[in-house]
C-alpha positions as CSV (number, residue, x, y, z in Angstrom):
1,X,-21.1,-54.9,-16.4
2,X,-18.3,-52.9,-16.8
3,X,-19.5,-49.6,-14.8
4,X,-20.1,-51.5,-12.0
5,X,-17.0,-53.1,-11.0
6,X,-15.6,-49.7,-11.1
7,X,-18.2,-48.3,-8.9
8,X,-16.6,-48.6,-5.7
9,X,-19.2,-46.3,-2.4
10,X,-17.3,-48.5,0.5
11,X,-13.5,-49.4,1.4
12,X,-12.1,-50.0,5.0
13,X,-8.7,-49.2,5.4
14,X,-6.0,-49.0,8.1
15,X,-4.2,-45.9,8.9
16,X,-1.1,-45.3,10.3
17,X,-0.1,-41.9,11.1
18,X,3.4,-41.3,11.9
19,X,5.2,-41.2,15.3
20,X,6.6,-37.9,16.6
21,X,10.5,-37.6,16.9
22,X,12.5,-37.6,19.5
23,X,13.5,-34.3,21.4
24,X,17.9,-33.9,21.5
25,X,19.6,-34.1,24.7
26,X,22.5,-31.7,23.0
27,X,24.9,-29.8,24.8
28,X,26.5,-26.9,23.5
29,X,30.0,-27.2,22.3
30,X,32.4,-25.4,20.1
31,X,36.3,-24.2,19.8
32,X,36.0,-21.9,23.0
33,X,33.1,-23.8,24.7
34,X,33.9,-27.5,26.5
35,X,31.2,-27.0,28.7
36,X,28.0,-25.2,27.1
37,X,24.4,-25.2,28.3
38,X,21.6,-27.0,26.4
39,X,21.1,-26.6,23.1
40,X,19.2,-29.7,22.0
41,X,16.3,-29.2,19.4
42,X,12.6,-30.0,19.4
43,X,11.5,-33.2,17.4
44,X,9.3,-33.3,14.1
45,X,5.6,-34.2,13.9
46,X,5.0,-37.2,12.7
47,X,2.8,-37.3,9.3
48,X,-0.9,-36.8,9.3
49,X,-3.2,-39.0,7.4
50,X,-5.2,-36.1,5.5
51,X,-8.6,-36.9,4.1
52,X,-9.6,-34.0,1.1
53,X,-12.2,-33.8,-1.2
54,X,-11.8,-33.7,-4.8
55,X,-14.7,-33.5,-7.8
56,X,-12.0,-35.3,-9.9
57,X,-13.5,-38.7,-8.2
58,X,-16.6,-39.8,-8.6
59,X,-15.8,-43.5,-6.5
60,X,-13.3,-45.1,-3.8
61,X,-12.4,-47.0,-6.2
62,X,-8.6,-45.7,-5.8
63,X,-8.6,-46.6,-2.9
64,X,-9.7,-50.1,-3.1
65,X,-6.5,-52.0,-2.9
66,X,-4.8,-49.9,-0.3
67,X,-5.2,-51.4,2.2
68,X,-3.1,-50.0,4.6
69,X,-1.7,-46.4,4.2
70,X,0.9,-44.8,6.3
71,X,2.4,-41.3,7.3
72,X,6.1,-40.7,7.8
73,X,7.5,-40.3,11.2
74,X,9.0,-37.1,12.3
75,X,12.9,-36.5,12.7
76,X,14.9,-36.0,15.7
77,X,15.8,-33.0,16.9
78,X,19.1,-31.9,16.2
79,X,22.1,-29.6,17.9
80,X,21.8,-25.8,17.5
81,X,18.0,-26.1,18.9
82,X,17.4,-27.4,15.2
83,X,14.1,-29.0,15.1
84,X,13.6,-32.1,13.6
85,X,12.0,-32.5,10.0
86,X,8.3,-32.8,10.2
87,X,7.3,-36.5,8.9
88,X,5.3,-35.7,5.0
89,X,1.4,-36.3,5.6
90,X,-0.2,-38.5,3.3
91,X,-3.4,-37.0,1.5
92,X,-6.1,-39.1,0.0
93,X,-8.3,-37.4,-2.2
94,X,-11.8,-38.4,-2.2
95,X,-14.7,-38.0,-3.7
96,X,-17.7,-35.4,-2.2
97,X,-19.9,-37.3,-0.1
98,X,-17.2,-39.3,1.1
99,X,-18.2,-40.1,5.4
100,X,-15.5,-41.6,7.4
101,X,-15.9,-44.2,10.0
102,X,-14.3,-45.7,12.8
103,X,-14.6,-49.5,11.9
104,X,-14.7,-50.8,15.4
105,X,-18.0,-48.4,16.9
106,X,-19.4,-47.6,13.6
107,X,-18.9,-44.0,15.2
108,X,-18.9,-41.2,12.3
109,X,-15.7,-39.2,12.7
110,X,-16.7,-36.7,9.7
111,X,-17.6,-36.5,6.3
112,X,-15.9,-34.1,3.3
113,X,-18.6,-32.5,1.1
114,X,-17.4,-29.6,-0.5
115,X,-14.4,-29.0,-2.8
116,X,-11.2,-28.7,-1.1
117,X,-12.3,-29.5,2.1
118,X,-9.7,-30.9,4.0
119,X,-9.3,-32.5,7.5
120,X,-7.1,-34.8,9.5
121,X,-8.4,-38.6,10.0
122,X,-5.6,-39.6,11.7
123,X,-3.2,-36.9,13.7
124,X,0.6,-37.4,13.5
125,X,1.9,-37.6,17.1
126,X,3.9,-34.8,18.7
127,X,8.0,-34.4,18.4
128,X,9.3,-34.4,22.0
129,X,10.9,-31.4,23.3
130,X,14.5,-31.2,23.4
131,X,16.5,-30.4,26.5
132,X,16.6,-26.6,25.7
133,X,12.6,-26.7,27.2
134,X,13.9,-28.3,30.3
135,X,16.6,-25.7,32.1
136,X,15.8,-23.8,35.0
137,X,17.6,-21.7,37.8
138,X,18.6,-25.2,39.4
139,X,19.1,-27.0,36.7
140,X,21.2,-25.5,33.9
141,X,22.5,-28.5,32.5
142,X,19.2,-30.8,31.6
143,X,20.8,-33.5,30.5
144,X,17.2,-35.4,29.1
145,X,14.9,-34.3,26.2
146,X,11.4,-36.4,25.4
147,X,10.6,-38.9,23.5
148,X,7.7,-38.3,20.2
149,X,4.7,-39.1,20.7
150,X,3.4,-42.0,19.0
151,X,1.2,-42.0,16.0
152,X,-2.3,-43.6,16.0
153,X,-3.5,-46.5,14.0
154,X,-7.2,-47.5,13.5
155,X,-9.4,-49.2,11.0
156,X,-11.8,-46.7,9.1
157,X,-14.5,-46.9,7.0
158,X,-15.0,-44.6,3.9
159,X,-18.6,-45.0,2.3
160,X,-20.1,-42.6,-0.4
161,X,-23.0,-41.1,-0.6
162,X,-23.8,-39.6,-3.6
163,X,-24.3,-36.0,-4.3
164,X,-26.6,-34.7,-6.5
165,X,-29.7,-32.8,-7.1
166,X,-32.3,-35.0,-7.8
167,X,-32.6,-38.4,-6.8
168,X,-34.8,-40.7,-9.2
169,X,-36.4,-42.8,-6.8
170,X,-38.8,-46.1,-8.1
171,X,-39.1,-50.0,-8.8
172,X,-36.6,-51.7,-10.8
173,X,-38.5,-50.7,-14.9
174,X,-40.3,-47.8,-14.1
175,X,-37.6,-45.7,-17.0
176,X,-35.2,-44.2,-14.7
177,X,-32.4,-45.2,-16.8
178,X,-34.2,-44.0,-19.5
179,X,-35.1,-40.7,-18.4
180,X,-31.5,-40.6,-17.4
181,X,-30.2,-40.9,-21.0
182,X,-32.8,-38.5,-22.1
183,X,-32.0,-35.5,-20.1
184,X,-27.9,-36.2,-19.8
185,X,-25.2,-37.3,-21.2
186,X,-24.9,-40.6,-19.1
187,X,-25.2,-44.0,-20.6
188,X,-26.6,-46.1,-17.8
189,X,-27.2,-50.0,-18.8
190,X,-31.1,-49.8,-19.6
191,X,-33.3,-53.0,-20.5
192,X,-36.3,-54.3,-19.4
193,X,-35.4,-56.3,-16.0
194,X,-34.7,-55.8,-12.6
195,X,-31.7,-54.6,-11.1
196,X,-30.2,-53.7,-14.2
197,X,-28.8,-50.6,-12.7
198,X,-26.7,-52.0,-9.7
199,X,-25.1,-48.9,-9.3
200,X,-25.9,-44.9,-9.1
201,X,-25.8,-43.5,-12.4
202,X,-25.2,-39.8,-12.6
203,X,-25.8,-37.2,-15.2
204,X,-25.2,-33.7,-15.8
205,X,-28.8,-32.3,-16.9
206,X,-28.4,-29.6,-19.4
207,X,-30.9,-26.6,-18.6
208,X,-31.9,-23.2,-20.1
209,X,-29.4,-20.4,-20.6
210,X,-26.5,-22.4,-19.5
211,X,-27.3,-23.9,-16.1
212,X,-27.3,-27.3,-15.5
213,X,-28.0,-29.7,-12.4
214,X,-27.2,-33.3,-11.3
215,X,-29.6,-36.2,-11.4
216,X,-28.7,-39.8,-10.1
217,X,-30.3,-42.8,-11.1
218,X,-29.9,-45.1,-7.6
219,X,-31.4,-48.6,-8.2
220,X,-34.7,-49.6,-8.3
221,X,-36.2,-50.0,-4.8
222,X,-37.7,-53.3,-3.7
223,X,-40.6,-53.5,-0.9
224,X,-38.3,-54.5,2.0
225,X,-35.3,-52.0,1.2
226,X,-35.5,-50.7,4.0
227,X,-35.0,-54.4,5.8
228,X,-32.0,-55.0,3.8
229,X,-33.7,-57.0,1.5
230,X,-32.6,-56.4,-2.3
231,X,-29.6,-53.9,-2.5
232,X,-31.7,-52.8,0.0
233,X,-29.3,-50.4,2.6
234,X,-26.6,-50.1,0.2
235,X,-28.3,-48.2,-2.5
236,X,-30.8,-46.1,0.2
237,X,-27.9,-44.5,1.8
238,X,-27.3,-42.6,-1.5
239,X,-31.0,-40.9,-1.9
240,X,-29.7,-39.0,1.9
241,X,-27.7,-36.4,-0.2
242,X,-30.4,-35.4,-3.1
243,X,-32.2,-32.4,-2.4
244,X,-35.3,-33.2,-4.3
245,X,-36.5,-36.7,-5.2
246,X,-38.3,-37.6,-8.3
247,X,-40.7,-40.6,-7.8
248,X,-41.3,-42.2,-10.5
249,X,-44.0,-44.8,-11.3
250,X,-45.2,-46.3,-14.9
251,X,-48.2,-46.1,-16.4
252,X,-48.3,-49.9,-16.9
253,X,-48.0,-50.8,-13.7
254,X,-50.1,-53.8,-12.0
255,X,-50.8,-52.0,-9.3
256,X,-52.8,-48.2,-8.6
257,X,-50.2,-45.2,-9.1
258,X,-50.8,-44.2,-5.6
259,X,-50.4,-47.7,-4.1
260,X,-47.1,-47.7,-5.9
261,X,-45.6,-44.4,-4.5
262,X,-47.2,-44.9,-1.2
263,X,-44.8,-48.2,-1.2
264,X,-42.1,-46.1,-2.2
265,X,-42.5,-43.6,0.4
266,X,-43.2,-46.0,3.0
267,X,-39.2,-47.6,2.1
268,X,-38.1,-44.4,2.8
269,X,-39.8,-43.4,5.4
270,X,-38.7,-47.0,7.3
271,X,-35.3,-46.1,6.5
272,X,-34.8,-42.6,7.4
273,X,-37.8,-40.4,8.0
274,X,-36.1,-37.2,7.6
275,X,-36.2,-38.2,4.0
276,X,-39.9,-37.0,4.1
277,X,-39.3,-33.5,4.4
278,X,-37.3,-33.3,0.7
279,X,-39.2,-31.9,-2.0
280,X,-40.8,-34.9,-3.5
281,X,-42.3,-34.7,-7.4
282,X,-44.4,-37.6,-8.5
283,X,-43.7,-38.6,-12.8
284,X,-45.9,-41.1,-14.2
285,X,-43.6,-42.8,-16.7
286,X,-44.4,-44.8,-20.3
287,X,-47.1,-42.4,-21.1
288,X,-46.9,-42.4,-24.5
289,X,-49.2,-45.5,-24.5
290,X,-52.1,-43.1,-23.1
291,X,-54.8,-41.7,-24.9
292,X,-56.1,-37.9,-22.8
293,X,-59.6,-40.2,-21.9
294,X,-57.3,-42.3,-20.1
295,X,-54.7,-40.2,-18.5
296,X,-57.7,-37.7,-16.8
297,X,-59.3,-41.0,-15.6
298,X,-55.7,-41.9,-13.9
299,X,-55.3,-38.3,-12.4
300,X,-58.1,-39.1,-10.5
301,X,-56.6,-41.6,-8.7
302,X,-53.0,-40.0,-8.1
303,X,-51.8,-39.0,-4.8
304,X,-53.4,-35.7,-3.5
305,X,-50.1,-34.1,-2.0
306,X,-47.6,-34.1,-4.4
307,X,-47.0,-32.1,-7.7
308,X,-47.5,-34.6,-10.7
309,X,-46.5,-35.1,-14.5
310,X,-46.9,-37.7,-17.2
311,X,-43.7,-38.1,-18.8
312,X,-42.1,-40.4,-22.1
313,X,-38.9,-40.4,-22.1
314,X,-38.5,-42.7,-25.4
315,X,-41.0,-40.0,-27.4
316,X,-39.4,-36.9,-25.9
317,X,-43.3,-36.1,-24.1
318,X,-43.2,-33.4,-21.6
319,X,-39.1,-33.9,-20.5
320,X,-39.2,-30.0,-20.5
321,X,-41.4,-29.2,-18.5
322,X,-40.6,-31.7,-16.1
323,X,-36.9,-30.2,-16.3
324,X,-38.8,-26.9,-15.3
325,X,-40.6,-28.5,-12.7
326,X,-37.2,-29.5,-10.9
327,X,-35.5,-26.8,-11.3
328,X,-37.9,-24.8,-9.5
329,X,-37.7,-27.3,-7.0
330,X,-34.1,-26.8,-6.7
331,X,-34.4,-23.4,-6.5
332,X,-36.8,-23.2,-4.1
């Protein structure tokens, strides 16, 4: 499964920012000076380790083999109260969504979700001050300057969560590979057994007059995702970042619709309950294989609380007006 390898939501790395330079312990001297006072300059900043967030990258995947990934140390100061160079930060661009995480507490430092956002993971350390800082009215000769400061180095943790607009939440089959295909230009792996999507799939959905919105495909939830069981975790952590989720359940299934998407709602509700409060739209899947007798008989047994379609996305039935339908949900 080619796709898959390549999609990479999780690296650790360790970063090394750079140590600060050392401060100059200069005097002055020139053709008609022997005995000058302090000139000695300030030292450079080591390098920062600079995390930034770029559209360009959909996965860590660039940054699976670096494992460790250092910033340049900072200069000494120099004579002249010349400052030493500043050491060149090292920038990774990630992709939006990207949360970093110190590897030892599991402690969430920050996470870069827009364009362009930009902020230090790991701070260069300071350039000692040269002896220029240290003269005074008793002491006009300083003959000392500081050392830099050291850098820092830590373990982090990158994971991704995916951003997009809907999330397409359901049991391994229930078509939202499919539907995916349907509405985007994404080719996601689709046959008929479990687990064939491993990995989010996501697809620009074309909409009226130009717009357009993103919907991920996340694999197929087992009962006991929320336990780790499955992909279970792995996969759960990316529905956090939709903004409305799209349960979907097929008309063939062994069980009632509503004991289906109460299962499915119960996963998420075990894993994060502030999922709950997302707009939620319920699509019964496969419906092509419905006569109208039967679909108004399964209405009747649908869940009360939640906005509902049938949907096929292999005979084109009702995909725009479910594209209305989450839109408006968007939008709202």
């Amino acid at each position: 499964m080619a796709q898959g390898s390549n999609f990479v939501d999780y690296v650790k790395v360790c970063c090394r920012s750079g140590h600060g330079g050392a401060g100059s312990s200069h005097l002055h001297r020139d053709k008609t000076t022997m005995k000058g006072g302090p000139d000695g300059g300030d030292g450079g900043r080591g390098g920062h380790i600079i995390l930034t967030g770029s559209s360009q990258h959909w996965t860590l995947l660039h940054l699976k083999f670096r494992k460790h990934i250092l910033a340049a140390n900072g200069e000494r100061g120099g004579s002249a109260l010349r400052t030493g160079a500043t050491g060149k930060d090292e920038i990774l661009e990630v992709p939006l969504g990207t949360v970093a995480k110190d590897a030892e507490t599991g402690e969430i430092i920050f996470e870069i979700t827009e364009e362009g956002e930009t902020k230090i993971l790991t701070p260069g350390g300071k350039g000692g001050l040269g002896n220029n800082n240290f003269k005074s009215a008793t002491q006009q000769t300083p003959r000392f300057s500081q050392p830099g400061m050291p850098g820092q180095e830590r373990w982090i943790i990158l994971e991704l969560k995916v951003l997009a607009d809907v999330g397409l939440v359901g049991f391994p089959n229930a078509g939202k590979s499919t539907l995916l295909s349907v509405v985007s230009a994404a080719k996601p792996e689709i046959a008929n057994y479990p687990f064939t999507t491993l990995v989010p799939n996501l697809g620009i959905v074309g909409y009226r007059d130009n717009k357009s919105f993103v919907m991920a495909d996340i694999p197929g939830i087992i009962e006991g995702a929320s336990e780790g069981k499955g992909l279970g975790y792995r996969f759960l952590r990316h529905i956090e970042r939709n903004s409305v989720l799209l349960f979907m359940v097929p008309a063939d299934t062994d069980r009632t619709i509503e004991e289906e998407y109460t299962i499915l709602l119960n996963e998420l509700k075990a894993y994060n309950p502030e999922m709950l409060a997302k707009p939620r739209l319920l699509a019964i899947t496969k419906s092509d294989m419905l006569d109208e007798e039967l679909e108004e008989e399964m209405k009747a047994q649908l869940p009360s609380d939640i906005p509902y379609i049938f949907i096929s996305s292999v005979a084109g039935k009702k995909i725009t007006q479910l594209k209305d339908m989450l839109w408006k949900a968007i939008n709202e």
